[in-house]
C-alpha positions as CSV (number, residue, x, y, z in Angstrom):
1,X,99.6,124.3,74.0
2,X,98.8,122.7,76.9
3,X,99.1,118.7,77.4
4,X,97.0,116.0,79.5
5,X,100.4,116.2,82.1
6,X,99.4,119.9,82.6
7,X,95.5,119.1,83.2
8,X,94.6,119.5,86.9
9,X,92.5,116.3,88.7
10,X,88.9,116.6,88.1
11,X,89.2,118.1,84.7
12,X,88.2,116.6,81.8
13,X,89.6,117.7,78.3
14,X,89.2,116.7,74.8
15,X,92.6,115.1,72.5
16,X,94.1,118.0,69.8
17,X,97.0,115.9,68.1
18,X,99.2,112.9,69.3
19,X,102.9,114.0,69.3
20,X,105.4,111.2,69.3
21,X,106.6,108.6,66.9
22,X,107.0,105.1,66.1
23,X,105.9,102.6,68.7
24,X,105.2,105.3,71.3
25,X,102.5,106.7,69.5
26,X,101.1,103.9,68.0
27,X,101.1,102.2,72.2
28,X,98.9,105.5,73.2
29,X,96.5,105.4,70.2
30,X,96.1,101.6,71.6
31,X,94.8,102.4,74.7
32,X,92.2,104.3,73.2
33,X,93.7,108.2,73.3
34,X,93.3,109.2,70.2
35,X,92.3,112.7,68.4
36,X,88.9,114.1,69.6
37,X,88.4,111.9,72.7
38,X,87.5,113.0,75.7
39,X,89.8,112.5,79.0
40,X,88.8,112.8,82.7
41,X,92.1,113.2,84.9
42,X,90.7,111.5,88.3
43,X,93.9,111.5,89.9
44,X,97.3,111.7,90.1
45,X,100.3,109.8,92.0
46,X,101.9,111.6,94.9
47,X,105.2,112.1,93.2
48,X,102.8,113.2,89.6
49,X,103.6,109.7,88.0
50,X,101.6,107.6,86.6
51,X,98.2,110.2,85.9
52,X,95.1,108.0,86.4
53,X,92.6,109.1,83.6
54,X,89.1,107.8,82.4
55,X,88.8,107.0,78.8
56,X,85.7,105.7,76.5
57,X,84.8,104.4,80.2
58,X,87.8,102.4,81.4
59,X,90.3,103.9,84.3
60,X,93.7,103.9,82.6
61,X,97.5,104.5,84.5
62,X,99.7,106.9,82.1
63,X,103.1,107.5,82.6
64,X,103.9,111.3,82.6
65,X,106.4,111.0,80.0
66,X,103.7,109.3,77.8
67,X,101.4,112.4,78.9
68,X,103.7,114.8,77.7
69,X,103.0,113.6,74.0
70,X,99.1,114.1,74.0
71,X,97.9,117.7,73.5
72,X,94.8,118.5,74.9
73,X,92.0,121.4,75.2
């Protein structure tokens, strides 16, 4: 299993399954990550938080606790 924290900068992967309950998951499926997307790391904060990705074309700042939840391919 790997998850969109893991994904290296330039890489673009595709959402398996939101992990997570509650308000958390329901905050990520808001900003558009939801199963069977497609994400494009484009870069990531010196100290590896926030991961800026590209989703549905918009730039979007995730925190890397956020990104552990979302399981990618």
């Amino acid at each position: 299993m790997q998850t969109l924290r893991e994904a290296k900068v330039g890489q673009t992967v595709a959402v398996v399954k939101l992990h997570g309950e509650g308000a958390v998951k329901r905050r990520i499926m808001d900003m558009g990550i939801t199963k069977g997307v497609q994400v494009h790391v484009r870069k990531v904060a010196p100290l590896g938080d926030p991961i800026e990705v590209t989703v549905r074309g918009y730039e979007l700042s995730i925190r890397k606790a956020d990104a552990e939840m979302i399981e990618v391919q």
